[in-house]
KOLTIZA-831278 format. One record per residue (C-alpha): x, y, z; residue number from 1; residue in one letter; chain. Coordinates in nm, 4 decimals, padded with zeros to 6 digits. Layout:
<zavos>
+----------+----------+----------+-----+----+----+
!        X !        Y !        Z !   i ! aa ! ch !
+----------+----------+----------+-----+----+----+
!        X !        Y !        Z ! NUM !  A !  A !
...
+----------+----------+----------+-----+----+----+
</zavos>
This chain:
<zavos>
+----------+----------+----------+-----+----+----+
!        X !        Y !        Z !   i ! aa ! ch !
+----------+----------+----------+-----+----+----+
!  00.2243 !  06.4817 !  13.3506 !   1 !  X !  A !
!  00.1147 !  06.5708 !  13.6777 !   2 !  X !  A !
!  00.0537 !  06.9646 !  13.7703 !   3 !  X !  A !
!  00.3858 !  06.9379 !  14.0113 !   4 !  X !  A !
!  00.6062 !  06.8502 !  13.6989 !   5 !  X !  A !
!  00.3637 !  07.1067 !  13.4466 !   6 !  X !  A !
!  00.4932 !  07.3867 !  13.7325 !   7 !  X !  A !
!  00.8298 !  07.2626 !  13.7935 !   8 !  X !  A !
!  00.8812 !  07.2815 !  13.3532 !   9 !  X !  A !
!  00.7415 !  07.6314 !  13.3729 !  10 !  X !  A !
!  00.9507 !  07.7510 !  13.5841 !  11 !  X !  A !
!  01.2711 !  07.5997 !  13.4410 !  12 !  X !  A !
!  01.3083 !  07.2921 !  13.5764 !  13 !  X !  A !
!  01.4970 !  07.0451 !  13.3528 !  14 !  X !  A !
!  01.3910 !  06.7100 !  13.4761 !  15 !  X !  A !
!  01.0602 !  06.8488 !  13.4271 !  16 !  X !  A !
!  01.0985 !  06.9306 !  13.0917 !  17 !  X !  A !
!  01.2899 !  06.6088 !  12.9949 !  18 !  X !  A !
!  00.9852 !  06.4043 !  13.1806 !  19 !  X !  A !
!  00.7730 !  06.6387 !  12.9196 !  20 !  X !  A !
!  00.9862 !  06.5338 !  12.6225 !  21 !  X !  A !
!  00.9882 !  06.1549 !  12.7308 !  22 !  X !  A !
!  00.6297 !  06.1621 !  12.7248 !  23 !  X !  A !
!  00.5128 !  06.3457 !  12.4444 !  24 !  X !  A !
!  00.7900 !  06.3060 !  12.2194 !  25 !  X !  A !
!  00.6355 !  05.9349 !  12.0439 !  26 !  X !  A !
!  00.3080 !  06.0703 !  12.0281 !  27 !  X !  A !
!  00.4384 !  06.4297 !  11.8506 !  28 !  X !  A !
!  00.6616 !  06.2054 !  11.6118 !  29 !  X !  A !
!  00.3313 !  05.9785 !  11.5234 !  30 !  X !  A !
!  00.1565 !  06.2902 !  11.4560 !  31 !  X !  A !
!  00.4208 !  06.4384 !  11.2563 !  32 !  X !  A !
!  00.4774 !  06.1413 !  11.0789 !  33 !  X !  A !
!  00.1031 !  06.0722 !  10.9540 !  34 !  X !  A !
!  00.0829 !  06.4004 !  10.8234 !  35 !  X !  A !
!  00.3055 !  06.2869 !  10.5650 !  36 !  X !  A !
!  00.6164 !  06.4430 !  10.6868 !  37 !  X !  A !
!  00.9786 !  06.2815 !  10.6014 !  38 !  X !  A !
!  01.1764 !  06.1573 !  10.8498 !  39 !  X !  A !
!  01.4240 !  06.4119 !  10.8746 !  40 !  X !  A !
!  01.1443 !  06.6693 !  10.8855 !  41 !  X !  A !
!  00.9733 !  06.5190 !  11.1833 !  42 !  X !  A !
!  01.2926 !  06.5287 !  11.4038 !  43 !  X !  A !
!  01.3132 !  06.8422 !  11.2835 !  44 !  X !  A !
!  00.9660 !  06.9822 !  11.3930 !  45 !  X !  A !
!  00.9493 !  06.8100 !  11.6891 !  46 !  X !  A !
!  01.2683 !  06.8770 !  11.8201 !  47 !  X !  A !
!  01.1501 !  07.2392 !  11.6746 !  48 !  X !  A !
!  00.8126 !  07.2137 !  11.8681 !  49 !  X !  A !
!  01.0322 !  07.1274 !  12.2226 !  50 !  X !  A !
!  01.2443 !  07.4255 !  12.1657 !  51 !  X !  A !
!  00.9587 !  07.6557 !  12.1414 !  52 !  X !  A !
!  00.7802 !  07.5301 !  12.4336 !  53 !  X !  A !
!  01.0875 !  07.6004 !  12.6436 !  54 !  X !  A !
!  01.1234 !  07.8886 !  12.5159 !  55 !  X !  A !
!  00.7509 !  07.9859 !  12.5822 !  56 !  X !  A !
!  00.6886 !  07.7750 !  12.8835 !  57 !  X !  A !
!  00.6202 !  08.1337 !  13.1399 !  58 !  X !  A !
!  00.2861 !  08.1679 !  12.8495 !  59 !  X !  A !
!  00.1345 !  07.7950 !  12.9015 !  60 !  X !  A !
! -00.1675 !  07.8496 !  13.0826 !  61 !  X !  A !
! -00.3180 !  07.5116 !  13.2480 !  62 !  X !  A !
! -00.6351 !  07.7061 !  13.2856 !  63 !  X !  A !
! -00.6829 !  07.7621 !  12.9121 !  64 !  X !  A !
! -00.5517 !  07.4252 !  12.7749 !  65 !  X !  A !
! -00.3956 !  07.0738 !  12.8721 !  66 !  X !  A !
! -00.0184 !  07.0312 !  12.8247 !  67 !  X !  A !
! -00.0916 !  06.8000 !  12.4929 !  68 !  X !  A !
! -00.3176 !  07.0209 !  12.3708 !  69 !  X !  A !
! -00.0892 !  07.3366 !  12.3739 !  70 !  X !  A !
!  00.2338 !  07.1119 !  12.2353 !  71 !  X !  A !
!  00.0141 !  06.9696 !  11.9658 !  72 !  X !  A !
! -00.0962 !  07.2984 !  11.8465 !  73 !  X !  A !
!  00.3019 !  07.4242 !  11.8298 !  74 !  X !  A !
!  00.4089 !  07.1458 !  11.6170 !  75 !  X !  A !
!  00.0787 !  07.1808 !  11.3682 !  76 !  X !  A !
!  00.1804 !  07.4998 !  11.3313 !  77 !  X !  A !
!  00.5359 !  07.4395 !  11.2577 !  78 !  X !  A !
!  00.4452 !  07.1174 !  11.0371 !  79 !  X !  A !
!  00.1922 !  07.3449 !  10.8296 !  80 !  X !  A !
!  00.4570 !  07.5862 !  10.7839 !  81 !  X !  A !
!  00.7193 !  07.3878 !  10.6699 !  82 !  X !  A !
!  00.4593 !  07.1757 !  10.4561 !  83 !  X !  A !
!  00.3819 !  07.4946 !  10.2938 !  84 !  X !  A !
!  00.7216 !  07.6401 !  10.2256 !  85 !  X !  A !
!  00.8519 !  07.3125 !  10.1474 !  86 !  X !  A !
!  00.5336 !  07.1451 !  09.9489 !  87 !  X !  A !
!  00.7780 !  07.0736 !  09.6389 !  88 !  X !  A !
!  01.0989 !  06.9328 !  09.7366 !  89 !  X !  A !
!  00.8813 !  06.6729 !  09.9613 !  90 !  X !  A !
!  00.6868 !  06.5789 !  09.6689 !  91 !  X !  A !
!  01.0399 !  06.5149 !  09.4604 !  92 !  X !  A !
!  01.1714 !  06.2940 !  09.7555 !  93 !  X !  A !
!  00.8770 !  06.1174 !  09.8415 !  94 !  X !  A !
!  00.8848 !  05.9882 !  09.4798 !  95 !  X !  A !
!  01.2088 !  05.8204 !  09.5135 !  96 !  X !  A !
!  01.1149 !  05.6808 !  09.8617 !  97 !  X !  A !
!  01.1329 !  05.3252 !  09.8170 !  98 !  X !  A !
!  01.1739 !  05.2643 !  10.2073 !  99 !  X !  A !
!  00.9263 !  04.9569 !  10.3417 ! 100 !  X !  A !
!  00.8051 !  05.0213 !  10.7167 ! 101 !  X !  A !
!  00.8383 !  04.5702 !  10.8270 ! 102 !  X !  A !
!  01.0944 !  04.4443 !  10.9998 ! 103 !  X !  A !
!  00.8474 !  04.0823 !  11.0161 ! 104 !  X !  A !
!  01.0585 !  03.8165 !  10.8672 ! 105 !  X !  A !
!  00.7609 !  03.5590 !  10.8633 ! 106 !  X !  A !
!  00.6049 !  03.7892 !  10.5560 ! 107 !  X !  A !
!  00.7013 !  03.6696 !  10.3130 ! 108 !  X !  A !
!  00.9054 !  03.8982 !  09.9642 ! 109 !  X !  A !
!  00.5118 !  03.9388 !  09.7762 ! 110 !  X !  A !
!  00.3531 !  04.0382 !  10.1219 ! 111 !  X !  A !
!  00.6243 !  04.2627 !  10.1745 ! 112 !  X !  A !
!  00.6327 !  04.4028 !  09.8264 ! 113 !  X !  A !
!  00.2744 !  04.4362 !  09.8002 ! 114 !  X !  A !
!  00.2390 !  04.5920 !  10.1685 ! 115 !  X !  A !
!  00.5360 !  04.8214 !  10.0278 ! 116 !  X !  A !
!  00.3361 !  04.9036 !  09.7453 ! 117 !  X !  A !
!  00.0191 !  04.9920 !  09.9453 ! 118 !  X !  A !
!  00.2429 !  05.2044 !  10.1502 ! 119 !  X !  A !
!  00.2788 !  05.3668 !  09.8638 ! 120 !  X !  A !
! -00.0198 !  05.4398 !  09.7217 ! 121 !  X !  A !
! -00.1516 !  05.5369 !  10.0926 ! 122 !  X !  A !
!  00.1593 !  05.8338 !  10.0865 ! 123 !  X !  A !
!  00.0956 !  05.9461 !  09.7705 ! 124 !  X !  A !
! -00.2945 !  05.9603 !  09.8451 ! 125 !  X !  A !
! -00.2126 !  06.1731 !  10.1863 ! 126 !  X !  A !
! -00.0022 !  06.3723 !  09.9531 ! 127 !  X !  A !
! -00.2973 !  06.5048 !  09.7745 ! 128 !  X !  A !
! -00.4386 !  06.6551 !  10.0756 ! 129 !  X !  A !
! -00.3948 !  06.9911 !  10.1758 ! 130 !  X !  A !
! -00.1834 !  07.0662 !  10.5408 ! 131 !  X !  A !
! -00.4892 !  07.1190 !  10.7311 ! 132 !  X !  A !
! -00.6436 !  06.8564 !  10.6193 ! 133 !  X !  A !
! -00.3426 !  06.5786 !  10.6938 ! 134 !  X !  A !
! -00.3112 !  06.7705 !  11.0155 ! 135 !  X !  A !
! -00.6582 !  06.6595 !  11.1150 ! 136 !  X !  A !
! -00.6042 !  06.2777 !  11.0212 ! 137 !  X !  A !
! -00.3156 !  06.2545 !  11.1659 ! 138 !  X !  A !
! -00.4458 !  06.3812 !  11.4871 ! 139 !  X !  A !
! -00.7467 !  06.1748 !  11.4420 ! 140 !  X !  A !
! -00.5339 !  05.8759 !  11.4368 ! 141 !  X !  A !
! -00.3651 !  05.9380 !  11.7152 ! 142 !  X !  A !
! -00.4393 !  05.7161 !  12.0333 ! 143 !  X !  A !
! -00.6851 !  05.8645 !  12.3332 ! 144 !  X !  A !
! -00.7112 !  06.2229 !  12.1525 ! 145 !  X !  A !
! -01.0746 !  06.3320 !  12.1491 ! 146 !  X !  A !
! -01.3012 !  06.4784 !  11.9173 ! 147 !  X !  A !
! -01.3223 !  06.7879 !  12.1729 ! 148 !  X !  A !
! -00.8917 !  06.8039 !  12.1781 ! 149 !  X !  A !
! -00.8478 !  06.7529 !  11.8171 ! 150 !  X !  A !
! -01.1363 !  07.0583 !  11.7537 ! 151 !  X !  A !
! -00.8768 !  07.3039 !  12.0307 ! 152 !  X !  A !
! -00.6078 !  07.1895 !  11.8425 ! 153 !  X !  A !
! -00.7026 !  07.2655 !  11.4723 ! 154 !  X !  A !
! -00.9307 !  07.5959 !  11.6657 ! 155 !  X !  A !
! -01.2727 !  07.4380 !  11.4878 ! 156 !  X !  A !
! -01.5740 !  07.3067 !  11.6009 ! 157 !  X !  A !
! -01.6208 !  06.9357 !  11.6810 ! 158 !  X !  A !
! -01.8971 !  06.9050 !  11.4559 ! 159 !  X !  A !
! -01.6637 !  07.0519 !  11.1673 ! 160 !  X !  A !
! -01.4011 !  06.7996 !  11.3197 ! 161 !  X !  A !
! -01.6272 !  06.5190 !  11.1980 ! 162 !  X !  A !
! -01.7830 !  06.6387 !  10.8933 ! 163 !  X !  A !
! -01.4179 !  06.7211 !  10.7740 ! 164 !  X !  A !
! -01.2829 !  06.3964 !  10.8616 ! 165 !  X !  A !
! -01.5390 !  06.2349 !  10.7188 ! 166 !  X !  A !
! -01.5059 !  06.4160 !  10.3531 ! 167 !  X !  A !
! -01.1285 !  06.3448 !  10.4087 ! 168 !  X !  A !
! -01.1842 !  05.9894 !  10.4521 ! 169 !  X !  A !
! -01.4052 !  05.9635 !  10.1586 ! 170 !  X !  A !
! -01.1537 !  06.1715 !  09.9909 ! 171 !  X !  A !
! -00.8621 !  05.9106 !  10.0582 ! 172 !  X !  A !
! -01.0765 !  05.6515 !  09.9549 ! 173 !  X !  A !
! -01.1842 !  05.7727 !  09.6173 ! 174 !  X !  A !
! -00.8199 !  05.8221 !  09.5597 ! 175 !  X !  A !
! -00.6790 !  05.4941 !  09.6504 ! 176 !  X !  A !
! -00.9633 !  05.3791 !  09.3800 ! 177 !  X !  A !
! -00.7943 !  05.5570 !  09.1016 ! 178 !  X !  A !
! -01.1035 !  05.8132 !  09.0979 ! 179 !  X !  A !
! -00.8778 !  06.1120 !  09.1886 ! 180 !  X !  A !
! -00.5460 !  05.9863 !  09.2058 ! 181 !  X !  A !
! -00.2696 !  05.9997 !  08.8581 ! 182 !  X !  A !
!  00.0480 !  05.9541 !  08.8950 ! 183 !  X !  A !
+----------+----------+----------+-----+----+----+
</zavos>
């Protein structure tokens, strides 16, 4: 977004705010989605995160913080939060999730089952993680998003930024072994 359309959406201008939605809304839902949130609870927090940013748009300060930065930090907020109060009845649903993510009709039923399967394992492996930690992957694995955004975002250092991900990662991995992981 350029600074016209930052300035038009903070001072109430629709079509600035729906050009803000229309470009940040795949990226929020990515990030949403690889911390391990359902579906439902993605629309949810992102349409949660778009409320509050209308809502607050007179407080955004371009001086202090990109437009990404400051919409990213609502919704890991909100996701934390509702990861936390919700921790549970996610864990009960995401057991009877049998949902693959292909639409590729030249895989064939084993590649699909297996890549189903590995899914799987990879959801139930994220589950293990606390919030902040699937926060941090999930913004790590999000396209053109820096080591020095990601660090604003989670309000830590960029060296702790890579150390972290790095134990995560090794984390994940142990798990997906069978080291860590029961079912």
């Amino acid at each position: 977004m350029n600074t016209q359309q930052i300035q038009g959406f903070q001072q109430g201008d629709k079509d600035a705010f729906a050009a803000l939605v229309s470009r940040f809304q795949t990226p929020l839902f990515a990030y949403l989605g690889r911390m391990g949130l359902p579906a439902a609870m993605t629309e949810e927090v992102a349409q949660e995160t778009f409320i509050r940013a209308w809502q607050s748009r007179e407080q955004f300060d371009p001086t202090r913080s990109s437009i990404s930065t400051w919409l990213f930090t609502i919704a890991r907020r909100l996701a934390i939060n509702e990861l936390s109060r919700a921790s549970y009845r996610y864990e009960q649903t995401s057991d009877n999730n049998e949902s693959t993510y292909t639409d590729d009709t030249s895989i064939s039923s084993e590649q699909t089952l297996q890549l189903a399967e590995q899914q799987k394992l990879l959801q139930q492996a994220i589950q293990t993680l606390d919030a902040n930690d699937r926060s941090l992957l999930a913004l790590a694995y999000l396209k053109d998003l820096e080591l020095s955004i990601i660090a604003e975002i989670e309000g830590i250092p960029v060296g702790t930024v890579k150390s972290r991900l790095h134990r995560i990662r090794q984390q994940l991995k142990r798990t997906l072994n069978g080291d860590d992981f029961h079912d």
